[in-house]
N, CA, C and O atoms as a Tinker XYZ file with bonds, in Angstrom:
   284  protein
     1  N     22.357000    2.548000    2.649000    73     2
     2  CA    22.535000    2.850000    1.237000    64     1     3
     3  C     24.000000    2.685000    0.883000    63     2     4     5
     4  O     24.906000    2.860000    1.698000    81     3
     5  N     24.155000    2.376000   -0.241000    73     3     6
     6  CA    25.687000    1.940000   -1.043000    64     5     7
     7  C     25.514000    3.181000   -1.958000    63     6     8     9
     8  O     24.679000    3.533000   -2.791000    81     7
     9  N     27.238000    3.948000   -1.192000    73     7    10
    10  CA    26.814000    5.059000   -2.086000    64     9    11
    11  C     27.410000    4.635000   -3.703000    63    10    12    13
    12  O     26.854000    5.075000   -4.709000    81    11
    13  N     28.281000    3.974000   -3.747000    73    11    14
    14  CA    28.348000    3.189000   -5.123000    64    13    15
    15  C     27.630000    2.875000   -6.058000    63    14    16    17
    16  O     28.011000    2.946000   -7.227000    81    15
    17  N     26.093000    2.346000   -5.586000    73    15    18
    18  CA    25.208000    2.208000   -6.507000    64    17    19
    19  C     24.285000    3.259000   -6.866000    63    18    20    21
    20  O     24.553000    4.408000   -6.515000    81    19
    21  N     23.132000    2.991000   -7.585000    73    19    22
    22  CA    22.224000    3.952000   -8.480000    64    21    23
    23  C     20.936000    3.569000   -7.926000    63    22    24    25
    24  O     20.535000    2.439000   -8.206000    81    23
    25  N     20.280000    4.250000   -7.250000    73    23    26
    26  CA    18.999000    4.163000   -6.749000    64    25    27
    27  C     17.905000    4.825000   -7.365000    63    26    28    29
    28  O     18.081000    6.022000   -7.591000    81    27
    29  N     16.596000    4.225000   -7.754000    73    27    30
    30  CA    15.658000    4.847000   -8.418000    64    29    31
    31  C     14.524000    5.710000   -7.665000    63    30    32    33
    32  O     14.773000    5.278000   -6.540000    81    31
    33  N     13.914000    6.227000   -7.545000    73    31    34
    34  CA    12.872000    7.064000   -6.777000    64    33    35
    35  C     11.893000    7.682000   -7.530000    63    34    36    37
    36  O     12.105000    8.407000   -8.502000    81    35
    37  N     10.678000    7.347000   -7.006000    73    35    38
    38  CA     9.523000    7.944000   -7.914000    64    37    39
    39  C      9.000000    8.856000   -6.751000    63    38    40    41
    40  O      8.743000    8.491000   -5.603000    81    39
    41  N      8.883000   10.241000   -7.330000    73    39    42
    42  CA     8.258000   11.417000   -6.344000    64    41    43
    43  C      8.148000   12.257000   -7.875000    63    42    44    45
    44  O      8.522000   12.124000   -9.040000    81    43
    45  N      6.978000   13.672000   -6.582000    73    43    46
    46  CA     6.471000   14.277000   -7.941000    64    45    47
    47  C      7.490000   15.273000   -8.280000    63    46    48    49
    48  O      8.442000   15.498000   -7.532000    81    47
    49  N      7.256000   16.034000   -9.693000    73    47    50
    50  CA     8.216000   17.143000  -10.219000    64    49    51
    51  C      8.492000   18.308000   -9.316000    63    50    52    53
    52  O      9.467000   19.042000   -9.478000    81    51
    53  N      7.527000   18.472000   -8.273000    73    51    54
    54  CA     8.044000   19.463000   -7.437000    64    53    55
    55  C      9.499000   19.457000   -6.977000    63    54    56    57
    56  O     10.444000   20.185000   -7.282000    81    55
    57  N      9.351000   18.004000   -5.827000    73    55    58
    58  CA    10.133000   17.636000   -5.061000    64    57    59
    59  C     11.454000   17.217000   -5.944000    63    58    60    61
    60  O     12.661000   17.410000   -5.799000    81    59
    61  N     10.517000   16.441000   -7.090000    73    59    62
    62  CA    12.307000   16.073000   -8.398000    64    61    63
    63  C     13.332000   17.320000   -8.840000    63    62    64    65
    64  O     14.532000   17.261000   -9.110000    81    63
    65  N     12.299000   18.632000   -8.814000    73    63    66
    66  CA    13.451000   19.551000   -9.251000    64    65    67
    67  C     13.796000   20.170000   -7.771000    63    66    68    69
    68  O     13.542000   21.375000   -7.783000    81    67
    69  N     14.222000   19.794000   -6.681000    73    67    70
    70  CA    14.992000   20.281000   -5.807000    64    69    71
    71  C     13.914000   20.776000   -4.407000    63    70    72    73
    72  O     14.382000   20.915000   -3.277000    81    71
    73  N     12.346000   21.013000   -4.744000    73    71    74
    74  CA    11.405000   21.610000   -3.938000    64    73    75
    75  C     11.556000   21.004000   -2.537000    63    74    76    77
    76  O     11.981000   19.921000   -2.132000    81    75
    77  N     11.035000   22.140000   -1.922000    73    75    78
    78  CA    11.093000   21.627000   -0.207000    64    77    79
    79  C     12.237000   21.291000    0.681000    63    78    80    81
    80  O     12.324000   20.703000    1.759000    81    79
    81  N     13.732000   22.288000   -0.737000    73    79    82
    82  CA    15.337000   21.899000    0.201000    64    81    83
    83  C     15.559000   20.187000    0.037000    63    82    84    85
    84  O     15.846000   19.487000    1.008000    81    83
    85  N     15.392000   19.685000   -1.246000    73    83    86
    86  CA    15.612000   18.718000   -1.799000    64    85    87
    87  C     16.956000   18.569000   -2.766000    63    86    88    89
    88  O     17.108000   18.074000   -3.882000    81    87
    89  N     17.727000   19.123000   -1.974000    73    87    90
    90  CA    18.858000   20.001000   -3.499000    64    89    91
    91  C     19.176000   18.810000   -4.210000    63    90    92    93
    92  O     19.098000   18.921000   -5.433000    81    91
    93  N     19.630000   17.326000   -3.611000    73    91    94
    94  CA    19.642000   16.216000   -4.193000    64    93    95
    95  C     19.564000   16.019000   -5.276000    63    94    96    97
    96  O     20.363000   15.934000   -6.209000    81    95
    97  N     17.972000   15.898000   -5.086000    73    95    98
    98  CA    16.970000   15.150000   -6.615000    64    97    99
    99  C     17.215000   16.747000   -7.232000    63    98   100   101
   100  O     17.198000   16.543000   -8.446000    81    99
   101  N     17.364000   17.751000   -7.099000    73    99   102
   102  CA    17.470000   18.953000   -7.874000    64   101   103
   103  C     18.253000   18.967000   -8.978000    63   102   104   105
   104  O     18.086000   19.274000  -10.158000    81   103
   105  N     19.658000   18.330000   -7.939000    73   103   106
   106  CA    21.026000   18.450000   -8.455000    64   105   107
   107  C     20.996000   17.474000  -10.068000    63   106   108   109
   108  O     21.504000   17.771000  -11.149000    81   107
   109  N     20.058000   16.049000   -9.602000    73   107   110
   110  CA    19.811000   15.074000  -10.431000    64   109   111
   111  C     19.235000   15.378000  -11.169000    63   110   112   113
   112  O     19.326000   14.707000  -12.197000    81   111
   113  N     18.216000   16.620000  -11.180000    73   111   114
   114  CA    17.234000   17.155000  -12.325000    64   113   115
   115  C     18.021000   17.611000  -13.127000    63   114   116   117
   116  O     18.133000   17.193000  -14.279000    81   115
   117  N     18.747000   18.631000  -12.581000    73   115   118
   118  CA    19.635000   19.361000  -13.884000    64   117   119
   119  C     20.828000   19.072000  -13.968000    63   118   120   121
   120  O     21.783000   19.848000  -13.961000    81   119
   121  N     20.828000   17.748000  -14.066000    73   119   122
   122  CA    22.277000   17.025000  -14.857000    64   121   123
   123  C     21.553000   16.028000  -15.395000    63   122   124   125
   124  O     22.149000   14.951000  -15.355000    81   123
   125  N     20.504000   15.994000  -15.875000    73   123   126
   126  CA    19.697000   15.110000  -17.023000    64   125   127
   127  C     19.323000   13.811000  -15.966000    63   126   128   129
   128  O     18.675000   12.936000  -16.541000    81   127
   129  N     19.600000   13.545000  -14.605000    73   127   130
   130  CA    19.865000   12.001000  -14.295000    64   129   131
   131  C     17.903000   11.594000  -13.707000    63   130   132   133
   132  O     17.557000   10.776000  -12.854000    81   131
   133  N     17.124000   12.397000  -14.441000    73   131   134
   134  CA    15.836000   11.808000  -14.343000    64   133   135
   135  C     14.924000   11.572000  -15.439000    63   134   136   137
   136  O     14.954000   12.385000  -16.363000    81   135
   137  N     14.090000   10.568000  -15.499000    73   135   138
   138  CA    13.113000    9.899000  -15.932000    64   137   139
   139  C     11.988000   10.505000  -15.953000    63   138   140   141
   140  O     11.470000   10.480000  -14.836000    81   139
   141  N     11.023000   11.349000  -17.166000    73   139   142
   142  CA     9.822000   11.586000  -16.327000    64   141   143
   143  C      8.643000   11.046000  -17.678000    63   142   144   145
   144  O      8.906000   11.287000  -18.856000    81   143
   145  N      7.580000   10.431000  -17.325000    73   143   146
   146  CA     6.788000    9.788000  -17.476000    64   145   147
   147  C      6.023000   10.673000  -18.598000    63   146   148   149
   148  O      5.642000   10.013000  -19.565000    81   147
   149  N      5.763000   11.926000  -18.624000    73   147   150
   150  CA     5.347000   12.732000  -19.432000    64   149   151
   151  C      3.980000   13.496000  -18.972000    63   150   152   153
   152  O      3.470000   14.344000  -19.705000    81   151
   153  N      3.262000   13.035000  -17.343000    73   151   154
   154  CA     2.528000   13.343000  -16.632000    64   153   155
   155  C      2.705000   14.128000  -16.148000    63   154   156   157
   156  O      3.622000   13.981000  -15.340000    81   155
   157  N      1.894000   15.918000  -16.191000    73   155   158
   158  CA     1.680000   16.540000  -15.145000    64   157   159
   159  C      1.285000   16.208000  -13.921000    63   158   160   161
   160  O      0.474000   15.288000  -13.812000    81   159
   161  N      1.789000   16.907000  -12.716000    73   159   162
   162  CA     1.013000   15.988000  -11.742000    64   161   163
   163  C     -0.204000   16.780000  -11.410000    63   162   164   165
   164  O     -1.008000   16.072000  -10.803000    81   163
   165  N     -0.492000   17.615000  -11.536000    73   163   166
   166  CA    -1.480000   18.343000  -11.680000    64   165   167
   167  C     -2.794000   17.730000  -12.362000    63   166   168   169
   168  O     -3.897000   17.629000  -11.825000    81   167
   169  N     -2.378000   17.274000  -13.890000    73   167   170
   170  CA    -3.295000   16.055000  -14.348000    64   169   171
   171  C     -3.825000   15.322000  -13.712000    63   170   172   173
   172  O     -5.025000   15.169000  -13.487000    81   171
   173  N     -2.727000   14.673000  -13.280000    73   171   174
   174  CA    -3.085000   13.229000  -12.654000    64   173   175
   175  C     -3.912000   12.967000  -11.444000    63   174   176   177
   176  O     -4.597000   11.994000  -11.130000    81   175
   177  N     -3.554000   14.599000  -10.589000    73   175   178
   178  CA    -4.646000   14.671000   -9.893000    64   177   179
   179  C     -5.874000   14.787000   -9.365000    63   178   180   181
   180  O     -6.558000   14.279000   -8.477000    81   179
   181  N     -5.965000   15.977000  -10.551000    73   179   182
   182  CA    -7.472000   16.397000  -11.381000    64   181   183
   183  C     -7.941000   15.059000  -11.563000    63   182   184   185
   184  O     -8.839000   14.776000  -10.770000    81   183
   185  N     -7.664000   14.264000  -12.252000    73   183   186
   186  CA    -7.875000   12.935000  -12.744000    64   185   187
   187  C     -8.531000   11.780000  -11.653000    63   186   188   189
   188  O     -9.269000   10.801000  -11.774000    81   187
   189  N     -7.841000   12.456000  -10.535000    73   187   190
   190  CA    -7.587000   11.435000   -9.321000    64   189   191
   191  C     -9.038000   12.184000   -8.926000    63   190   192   193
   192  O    -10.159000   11.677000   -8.954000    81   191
   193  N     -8.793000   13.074000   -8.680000    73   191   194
   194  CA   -10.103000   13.865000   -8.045000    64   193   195
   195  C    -11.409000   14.126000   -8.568000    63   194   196   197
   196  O    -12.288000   14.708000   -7.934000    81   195
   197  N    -11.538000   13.639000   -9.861000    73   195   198
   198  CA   -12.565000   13.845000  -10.726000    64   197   199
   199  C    -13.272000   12.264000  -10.402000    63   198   200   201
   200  O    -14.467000   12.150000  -10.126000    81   199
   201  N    -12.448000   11.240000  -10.476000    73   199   202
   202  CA   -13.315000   10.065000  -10.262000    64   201   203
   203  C    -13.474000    9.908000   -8.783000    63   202   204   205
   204  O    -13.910000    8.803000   -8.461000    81   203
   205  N    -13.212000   10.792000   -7.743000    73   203   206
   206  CA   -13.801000   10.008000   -6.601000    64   205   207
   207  C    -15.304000   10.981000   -6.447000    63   206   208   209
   208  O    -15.803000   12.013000   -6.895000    81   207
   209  N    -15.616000    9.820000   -5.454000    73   207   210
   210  CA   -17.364000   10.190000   -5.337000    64   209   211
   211  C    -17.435000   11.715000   -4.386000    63   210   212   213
   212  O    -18.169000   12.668000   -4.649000    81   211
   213  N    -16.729000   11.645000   -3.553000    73   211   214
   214  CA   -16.958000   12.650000   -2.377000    64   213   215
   215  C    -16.048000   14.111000   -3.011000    63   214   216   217
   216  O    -16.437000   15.253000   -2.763000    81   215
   217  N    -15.062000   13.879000   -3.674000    73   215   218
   218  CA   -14.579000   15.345000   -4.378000    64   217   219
   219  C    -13.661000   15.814000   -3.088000    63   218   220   221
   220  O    -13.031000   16.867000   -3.188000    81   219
   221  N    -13.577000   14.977000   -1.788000    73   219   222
   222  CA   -13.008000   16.161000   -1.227000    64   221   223
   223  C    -12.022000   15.641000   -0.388000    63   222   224   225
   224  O    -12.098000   14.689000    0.389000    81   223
   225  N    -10.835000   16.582000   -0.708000    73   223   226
   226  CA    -9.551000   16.057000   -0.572000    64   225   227
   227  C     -9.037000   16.642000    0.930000    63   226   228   229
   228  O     -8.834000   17.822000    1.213000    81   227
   229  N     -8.846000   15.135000    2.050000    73   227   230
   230  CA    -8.164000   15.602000    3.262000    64   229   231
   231  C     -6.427000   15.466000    3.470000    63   230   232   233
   232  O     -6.013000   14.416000    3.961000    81   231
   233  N     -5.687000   16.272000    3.183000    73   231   234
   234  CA    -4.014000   16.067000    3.008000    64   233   235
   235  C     -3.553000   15.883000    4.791000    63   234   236   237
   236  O     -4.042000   16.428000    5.781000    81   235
   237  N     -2.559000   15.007000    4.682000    73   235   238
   238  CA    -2.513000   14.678000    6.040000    64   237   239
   239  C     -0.617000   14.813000    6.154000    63   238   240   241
   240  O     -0.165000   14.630000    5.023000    81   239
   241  N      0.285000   15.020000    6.975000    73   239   242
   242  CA     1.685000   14.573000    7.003000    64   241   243
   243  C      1.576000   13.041000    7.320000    63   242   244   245
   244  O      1.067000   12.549000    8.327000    81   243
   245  N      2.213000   12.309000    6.150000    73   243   246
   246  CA     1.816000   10.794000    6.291000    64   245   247
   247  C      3.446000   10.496000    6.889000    63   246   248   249
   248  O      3.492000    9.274000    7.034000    81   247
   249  N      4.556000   10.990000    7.223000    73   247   250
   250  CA     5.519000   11.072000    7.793000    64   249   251
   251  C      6.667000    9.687000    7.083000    63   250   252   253
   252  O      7.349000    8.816000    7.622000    81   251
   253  N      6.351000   10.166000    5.328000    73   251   254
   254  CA     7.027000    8.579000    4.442000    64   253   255
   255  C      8.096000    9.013000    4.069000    63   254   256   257
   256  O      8.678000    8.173000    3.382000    81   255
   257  N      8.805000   10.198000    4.224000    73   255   258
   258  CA    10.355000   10.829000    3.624000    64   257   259
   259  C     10.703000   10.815000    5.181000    63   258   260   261
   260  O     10.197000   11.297000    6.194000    81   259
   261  N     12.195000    9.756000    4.777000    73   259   262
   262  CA    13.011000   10.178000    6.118000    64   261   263
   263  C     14.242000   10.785000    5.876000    63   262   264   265
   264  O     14.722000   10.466000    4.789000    81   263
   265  N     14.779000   11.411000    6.416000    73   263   266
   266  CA    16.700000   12.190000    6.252000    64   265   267
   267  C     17.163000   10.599000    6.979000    63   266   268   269
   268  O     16.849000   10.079000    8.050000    81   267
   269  N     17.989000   10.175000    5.915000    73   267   270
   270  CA    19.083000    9.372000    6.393000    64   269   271
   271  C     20.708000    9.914000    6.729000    63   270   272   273
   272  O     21.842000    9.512000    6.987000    81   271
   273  N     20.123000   10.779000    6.578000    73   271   274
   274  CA    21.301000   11.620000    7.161000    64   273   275
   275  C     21.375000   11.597000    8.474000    63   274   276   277
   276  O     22.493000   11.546000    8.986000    81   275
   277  N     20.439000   11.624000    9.129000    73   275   278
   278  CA    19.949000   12.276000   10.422000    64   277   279
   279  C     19.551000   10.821000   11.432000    63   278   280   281
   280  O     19.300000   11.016000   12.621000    81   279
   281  N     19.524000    9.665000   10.978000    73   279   282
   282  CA    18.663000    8.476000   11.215000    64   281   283
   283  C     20.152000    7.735000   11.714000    63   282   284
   284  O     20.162000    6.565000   12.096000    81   283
């Protein structure tokens, strides 16, 4: 990463306002520096979960956030 430049990231409002020791994207929440679509994600999930056939949701650690800090 170039810390010079401006990188975009799409994750949900939890994690955007700082959740899960994210202070980052937190920090970015409350200094205006995010974008949000106007979607609860809560909606969207309901939404998500209403059209599938089986209704039933298996959550897994898909292991897709890495610390580049740490890397």
């Amino acid at each position: 990463m170039d810390l010079n430049k401006t990188y975009a990231v799409a994750t949900n409002t939890f994690t955007a306002k700082g959740g899960d020791g994210y202070d980052v994207f937190g920090n970015a929440y409350n200094e205006g520096r995010v974008s949000e679509p106007g979607f609860v994600d809560w909606e969207i999930f309901t939404e998500y979960v209403n059209k599938q056939e089986n209704k039933t949701v298996s959550p897994v650690v898909e292991g897709r956030i890495i610390d580049l800090a740490t890397n």
